[in-house]
Backbone as numpy.savetxt, mean C-alpha at the origin, in Angstrom:
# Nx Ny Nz CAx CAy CAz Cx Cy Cz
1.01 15.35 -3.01 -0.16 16.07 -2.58 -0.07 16.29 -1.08
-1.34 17.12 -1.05 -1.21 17.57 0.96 -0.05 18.32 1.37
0.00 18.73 2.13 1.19 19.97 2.86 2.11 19.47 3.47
3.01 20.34 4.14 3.92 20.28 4.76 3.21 19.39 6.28
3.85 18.10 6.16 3.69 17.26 7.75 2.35 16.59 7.56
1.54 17.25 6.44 0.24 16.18 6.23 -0.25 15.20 4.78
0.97 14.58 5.13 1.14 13.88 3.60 -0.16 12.95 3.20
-0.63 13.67 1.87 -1.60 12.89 1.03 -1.16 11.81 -0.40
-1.58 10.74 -0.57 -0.96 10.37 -1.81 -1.96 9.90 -2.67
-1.75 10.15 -4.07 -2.45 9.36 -5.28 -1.97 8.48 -5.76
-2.55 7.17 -6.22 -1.81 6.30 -7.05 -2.89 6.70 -8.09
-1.24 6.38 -9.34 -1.49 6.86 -10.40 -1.18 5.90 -11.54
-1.67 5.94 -13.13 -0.79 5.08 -13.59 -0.09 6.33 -14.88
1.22 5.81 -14.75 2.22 6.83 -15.75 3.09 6.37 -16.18
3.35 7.20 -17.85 4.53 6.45 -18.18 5.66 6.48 -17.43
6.36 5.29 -18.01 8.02 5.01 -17.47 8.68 6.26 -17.97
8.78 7.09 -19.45 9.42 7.96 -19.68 9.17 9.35 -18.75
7.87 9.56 -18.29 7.79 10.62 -17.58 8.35 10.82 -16.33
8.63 11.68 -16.30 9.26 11.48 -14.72 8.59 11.52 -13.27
9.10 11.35 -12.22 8.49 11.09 -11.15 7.38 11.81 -10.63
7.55 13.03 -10.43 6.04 13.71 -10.03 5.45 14.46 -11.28
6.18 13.94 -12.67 5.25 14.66 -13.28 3.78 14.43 -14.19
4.23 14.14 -15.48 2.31 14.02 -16.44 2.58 12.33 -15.95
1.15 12.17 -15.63 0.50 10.74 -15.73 -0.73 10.73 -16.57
-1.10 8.92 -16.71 -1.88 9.08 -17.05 -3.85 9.15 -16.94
-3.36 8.51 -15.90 -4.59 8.52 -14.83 -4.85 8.06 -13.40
-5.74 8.81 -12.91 -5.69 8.98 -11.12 -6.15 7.39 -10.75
-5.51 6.57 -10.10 -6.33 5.08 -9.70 -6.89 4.90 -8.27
-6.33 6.05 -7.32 -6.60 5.80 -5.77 -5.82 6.60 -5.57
-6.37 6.69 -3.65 -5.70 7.53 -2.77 -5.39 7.01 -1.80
-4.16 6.98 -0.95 -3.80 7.13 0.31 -3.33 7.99 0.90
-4.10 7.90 2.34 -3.94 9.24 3.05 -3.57 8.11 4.68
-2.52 8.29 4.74 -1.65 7.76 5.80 -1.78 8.37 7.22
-2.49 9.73 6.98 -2.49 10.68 8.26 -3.73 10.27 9.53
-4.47 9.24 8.54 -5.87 9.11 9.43 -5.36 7.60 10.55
-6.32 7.51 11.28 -6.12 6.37 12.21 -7.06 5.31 11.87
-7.68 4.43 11.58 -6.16 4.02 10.80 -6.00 4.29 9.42
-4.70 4.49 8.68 -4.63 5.06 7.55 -5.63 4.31 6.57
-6.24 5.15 5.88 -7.38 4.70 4.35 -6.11 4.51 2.93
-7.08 3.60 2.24 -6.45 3.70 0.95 -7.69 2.83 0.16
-7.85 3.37 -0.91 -8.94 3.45 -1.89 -8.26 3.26 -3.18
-9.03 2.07 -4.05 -8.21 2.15 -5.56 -9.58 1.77 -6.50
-9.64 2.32 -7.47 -10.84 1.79 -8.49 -10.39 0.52 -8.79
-11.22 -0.96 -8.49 -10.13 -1.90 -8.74 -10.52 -2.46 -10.03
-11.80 -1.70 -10.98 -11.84 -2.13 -12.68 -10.67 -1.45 -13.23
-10.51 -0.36 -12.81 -9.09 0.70 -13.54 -7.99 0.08 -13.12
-7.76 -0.43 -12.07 -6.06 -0.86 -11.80 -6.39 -2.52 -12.46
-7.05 -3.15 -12.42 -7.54 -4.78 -12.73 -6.96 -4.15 -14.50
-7.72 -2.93 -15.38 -7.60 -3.30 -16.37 -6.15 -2.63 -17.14
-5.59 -1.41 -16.19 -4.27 -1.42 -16.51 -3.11 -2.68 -15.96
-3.47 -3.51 -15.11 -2.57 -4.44 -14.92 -2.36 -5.50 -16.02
-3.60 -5.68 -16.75 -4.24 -6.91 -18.02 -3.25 -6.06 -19.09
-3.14 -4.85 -19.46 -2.37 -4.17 -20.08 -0.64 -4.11 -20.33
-0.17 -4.69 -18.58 0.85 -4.94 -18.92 1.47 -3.67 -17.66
0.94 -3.05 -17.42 1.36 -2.05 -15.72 1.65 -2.80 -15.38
2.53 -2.29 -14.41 3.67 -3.15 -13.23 3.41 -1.84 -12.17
2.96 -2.33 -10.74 3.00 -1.88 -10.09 4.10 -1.05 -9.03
4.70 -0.12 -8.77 5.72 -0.04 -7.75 5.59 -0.59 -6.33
6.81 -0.90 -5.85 7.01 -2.00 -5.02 5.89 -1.11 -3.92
6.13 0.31 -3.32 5.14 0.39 -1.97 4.30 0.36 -3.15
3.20 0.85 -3.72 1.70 0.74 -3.99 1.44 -0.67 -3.96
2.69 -1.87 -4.40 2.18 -3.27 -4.31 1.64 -4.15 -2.83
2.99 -3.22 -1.78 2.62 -3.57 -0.71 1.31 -3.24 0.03
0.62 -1.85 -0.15 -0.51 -1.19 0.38 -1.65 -2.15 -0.18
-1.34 -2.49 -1.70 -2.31 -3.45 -2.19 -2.30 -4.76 -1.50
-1.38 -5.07 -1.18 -1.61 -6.74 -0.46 -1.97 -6.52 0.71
-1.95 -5.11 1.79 -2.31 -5.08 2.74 -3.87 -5.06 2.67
-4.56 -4.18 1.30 -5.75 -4.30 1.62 -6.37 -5.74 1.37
-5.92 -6.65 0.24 -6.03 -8.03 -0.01 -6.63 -7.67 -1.67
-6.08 -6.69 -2.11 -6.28 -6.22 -3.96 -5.75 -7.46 -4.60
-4.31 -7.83 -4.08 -3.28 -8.51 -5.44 -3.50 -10.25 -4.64
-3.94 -10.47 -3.62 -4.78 -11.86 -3.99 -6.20 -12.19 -4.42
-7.12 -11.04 -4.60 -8.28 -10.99 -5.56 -8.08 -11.30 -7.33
-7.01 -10.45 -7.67 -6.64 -9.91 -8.57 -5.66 -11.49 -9.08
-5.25 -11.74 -8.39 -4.31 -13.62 -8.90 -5.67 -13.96 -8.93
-6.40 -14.55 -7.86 -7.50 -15.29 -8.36 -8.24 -15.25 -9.20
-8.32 -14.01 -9.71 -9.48 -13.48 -10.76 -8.85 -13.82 -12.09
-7.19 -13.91 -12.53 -6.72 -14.24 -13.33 -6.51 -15.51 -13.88
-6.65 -16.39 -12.48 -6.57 -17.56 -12.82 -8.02 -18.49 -12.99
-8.93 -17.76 -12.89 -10.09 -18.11 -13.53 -11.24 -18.84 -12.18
-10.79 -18.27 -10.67 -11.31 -17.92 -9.74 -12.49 -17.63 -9.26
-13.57 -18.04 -8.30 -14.70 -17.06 -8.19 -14.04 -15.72 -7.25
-14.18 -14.80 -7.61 -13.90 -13.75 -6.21 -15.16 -12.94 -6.34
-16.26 -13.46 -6.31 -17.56 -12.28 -5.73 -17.73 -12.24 -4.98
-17.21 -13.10 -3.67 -17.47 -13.11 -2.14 -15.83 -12.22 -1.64
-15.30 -11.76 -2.03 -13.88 -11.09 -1.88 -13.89 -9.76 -1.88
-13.84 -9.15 -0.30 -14.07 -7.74 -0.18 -12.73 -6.70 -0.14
-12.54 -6.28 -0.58 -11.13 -5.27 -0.56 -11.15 -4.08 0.46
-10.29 -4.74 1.39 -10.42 -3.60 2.93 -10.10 -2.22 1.97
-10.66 -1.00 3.03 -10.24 0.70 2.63 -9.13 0.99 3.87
-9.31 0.27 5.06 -8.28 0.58 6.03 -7.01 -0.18 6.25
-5.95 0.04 6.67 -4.97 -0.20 6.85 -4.31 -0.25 8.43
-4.62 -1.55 9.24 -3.88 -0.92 10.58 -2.57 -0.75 10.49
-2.15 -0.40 11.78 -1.18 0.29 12.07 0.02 -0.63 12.41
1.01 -0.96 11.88 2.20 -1.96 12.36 3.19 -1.64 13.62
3.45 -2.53 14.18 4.11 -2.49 15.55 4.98 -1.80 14.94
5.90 -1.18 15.99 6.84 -0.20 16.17 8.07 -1.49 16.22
9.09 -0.87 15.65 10.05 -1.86 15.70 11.10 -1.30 16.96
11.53 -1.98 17.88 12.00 -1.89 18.88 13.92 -1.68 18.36
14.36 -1.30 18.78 15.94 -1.27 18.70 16.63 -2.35 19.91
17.29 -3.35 18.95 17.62 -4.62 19.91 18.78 -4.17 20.80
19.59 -3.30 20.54 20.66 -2.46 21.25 19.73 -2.41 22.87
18.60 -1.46 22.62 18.07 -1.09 23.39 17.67 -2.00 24.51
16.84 -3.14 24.35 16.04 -4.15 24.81 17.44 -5.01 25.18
18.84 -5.36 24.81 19.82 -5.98 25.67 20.17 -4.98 26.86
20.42 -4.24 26.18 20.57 -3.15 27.56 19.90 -3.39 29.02
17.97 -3.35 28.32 17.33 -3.41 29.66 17.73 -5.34 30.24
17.61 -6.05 29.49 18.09 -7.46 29.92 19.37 -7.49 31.04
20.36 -6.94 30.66 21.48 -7.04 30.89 21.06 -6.29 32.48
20.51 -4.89 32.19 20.57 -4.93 34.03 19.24 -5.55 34.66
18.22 -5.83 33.96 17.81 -6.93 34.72 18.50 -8.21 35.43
18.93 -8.63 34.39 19.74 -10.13 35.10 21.12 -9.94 36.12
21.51 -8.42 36.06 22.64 -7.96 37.34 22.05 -7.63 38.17
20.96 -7.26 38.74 20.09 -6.90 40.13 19.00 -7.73 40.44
């Protein structure tokens, strides 16, 4: 979804036989990565009751989920847990920039010669 340079995404749940962007079977959430800080939204009775079903999540939608704190609600709730005090963030901050260590010896190196 979304255009060229303004990427929108749905999580969805679909069969394994179908293929990648095509028939699913139903819409579960959205992330939209473009905002500051990026949102992500999931119905969590619809993903809670396709997971009880036997869905397996893909590895990024699993990660976006642990960022909002979905898949430690979702253990606790299975293991027979209170989670009514357990709020599921919609935002997502933003992760440090990973530096290139090439780079950062470089600046070391003429630091410690002058």
């Amino acid at each position: 979804m979304g255009t060229k340079k303004r990427a929108f995404f749905r999580v969805v749940a679909a069969d394994s036989r179908a293929p990648r962007d095509g028939r699913f079977l139903e819409t579960l959430g959205r992330y939209n990565p473009i905002t500051v800080p990026a949102r992500f939204t999931i119905e969590e009775d619809r993903v809670t009751e396709w997971l009880n079903n036997g869905a397996q999540m893909s590895d990024t939608v699993k990660s976006l989920c642990i960022q909002i704190g979905f898949v430690e609600k979702y253990e606790k709730a299975k293991r027979g847990e209170d989670v009514s005090d357990m709020v599921i963030r919609t935002e997502i901050s933003e992760r440090k920039k990973k530096r290139k260590k090439t780079k950062a010896a470089a600046e070391e190196a003429e630091g410690s010669a002058a």
